[in-house]
N, C-alpha and C positions, 0 to 999 in steps of 0.2 A: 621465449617460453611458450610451446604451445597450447590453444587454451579451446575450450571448448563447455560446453554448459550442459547441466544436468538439475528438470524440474521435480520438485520436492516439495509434496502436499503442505507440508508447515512450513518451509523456510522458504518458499517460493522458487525463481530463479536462482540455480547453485553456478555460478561460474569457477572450471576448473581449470588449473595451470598446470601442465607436466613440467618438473624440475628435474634435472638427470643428477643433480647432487643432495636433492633431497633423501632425506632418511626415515620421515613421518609425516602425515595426513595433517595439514595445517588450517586452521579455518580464521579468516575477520573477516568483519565488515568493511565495503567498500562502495560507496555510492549509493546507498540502500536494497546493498545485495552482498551475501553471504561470497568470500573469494577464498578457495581450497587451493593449497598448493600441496601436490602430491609426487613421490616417489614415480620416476618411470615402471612400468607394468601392473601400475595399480587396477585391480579388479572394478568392472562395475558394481559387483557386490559386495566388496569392500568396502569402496564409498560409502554406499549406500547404510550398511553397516555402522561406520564413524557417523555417518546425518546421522541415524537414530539416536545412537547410544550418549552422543553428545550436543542433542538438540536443544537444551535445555542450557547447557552453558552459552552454546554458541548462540542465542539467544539472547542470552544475558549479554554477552558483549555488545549488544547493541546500542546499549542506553549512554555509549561514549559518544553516539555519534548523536545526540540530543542532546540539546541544551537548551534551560530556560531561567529568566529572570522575571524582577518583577517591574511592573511596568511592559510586557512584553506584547507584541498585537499578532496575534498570530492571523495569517487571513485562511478565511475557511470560503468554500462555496457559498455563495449570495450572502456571506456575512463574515463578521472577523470576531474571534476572543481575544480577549484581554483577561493576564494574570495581573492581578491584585492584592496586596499583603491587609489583612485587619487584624487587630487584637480579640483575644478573646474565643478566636475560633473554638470548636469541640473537636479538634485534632483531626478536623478531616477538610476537603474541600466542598466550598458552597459553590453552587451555581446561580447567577441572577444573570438580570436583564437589561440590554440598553436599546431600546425599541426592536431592531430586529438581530442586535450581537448581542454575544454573551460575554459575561465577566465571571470569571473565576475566582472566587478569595480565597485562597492560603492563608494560615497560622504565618504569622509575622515571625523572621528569623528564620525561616524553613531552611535549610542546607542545600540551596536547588543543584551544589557537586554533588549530591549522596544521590546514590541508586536507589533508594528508596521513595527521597521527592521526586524524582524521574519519570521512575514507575507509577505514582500517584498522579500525577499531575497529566502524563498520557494516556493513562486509561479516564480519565475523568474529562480528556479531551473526546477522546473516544466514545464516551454515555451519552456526552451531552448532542452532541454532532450527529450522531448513531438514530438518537432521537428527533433530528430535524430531517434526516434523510428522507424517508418516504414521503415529504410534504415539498421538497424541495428538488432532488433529485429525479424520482420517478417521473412526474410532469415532464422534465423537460428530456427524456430519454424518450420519450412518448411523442413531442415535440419533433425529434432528431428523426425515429421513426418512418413517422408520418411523412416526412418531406422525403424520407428515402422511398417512400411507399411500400414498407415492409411491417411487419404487424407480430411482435411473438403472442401468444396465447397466455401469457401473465408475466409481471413483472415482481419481484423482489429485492429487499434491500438483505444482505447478508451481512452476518457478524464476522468474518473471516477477514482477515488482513493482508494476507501474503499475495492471495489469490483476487486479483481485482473484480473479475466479473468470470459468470460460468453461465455457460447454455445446455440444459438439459435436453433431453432426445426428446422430448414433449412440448419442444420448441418457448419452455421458458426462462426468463434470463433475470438471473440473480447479479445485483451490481452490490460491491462491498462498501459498505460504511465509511473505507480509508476513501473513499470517492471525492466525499467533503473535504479532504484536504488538497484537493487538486485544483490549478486552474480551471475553466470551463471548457478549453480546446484539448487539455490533457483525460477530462471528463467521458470529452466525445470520440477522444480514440477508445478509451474501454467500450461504450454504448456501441461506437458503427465495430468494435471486432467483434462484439458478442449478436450484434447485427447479421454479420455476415457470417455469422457459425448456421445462420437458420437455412442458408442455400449451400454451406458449404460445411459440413462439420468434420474440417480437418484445419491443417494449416498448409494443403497446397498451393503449390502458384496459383491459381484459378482462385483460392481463397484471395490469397492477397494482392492477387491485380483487383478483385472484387472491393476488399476493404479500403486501397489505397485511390478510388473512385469516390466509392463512401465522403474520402475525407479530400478531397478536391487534389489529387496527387502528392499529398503531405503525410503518406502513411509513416517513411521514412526517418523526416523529421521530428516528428510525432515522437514517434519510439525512441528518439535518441536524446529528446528530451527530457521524455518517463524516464529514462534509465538513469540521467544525471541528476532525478530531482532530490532535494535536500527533504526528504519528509519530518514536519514539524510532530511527530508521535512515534513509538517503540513500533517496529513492525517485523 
């Protein structure tokens, strides 16, 4: 099946499969990425079309591919949460503290198969993480930088999920919140490509012999490991 990809502000990376026996625009999730399988002579604006109009479902399928219980350690950048059941909750989740991780408690009994705890419990992964980013992440991008000997003009942490890191043409580089749920070598591929957008703001070969320097000839591998990673949140 031939396959090719098409990027998409909200759903991220779209990879698409031409089927010669398909009959309609098919959309799941696959490795933490949206997988279309489409009718031969399917239009780009066709596509394009189906993303919009059913970006919201196809969205929603996502929360199959997350699972959590309790008892769970999720590991986060320079720290890990932990899910926790207590009685008594006020129907929502708390956040506390364990010196430098976080604990989450959930209402005891929660349904963690329903779409609903899902959804709860990834966006609340999301606040709390979201909220450690700029103390935790921007340093060491700064860090990463410096050693490259390259400097943007400001840094940013973004609420966006799909979209890991983005470089503006005023040479500033916004990195996404989903950051914290990444190893620190899968961290520093987003930092050195939104690095290498400041000499290069494309993605030519000249960019990426650039970036795959950046990261000591591991651009490669890098990528191949982002693409299979199992992210512990809705994205």
């Amino acid at each position: 099946m031939p396959t090719y990809f098409y990027d998409d502000k909200h759903l991220g990376r779209v990879y698409i499969g031409v089927r010669r026996d398909a009959r309609r625009l098919i959309a799941r999730w696959k490795d933490g990425h949206v997988h279309v399988s489409v009718p031969a002579g399917t239009t780009a604006d066709a596509l394009k079309r189906f993303l919009t109009v059913n970006r919201e479902a196809i969205e929603r399928l996502n929360h199959t591919v997350v699972a959590y219980h309790c008892g769970q350690v999720i590991a986060c950048y320079k720290c890990k949460a932990t899910i926790a059941e207590q009685d008594r909750l006020p129907g929502r989740i708390i956040f506390g503290h364990d010196g430098d991780d976080v604990v989450l408690s959930v209402p005891r009994g929660i349904d963690y198969h329903s779409e609903s705890a899902t959804r709860s419990i990834s966006g609340a992964l999301q606040v709390v993480m979201g909220e450690r980013a700029p103390a935790l992440l921007l340093p060491h991008a700064g860090e990463v930088a410096a050693r490259l000997g390259v400097q943007p003009t400001g840094w940013q942490v973004g609420r966006g999920l799909r979209k890991l890191g983005h470089c503006t043409t005023q040479g500033v580089i916004q990195l996404s919140r989903a950051l914290m749920f990444l190893p620190e070598d899968l961290v520093d591929l987003t930092v050195c490509h939104e690095l290498a957008h400041l000499t290069h703001f494309d993605h030519s070969p000249a960019f990426h012999r650039l970036l795959d320097s950046y990261l000591g000839g591991r651009e490669a591998e890098l990528e191949a490991r982002l693409k299979n990673f199992k992210w512990p949140i809705l994205r």
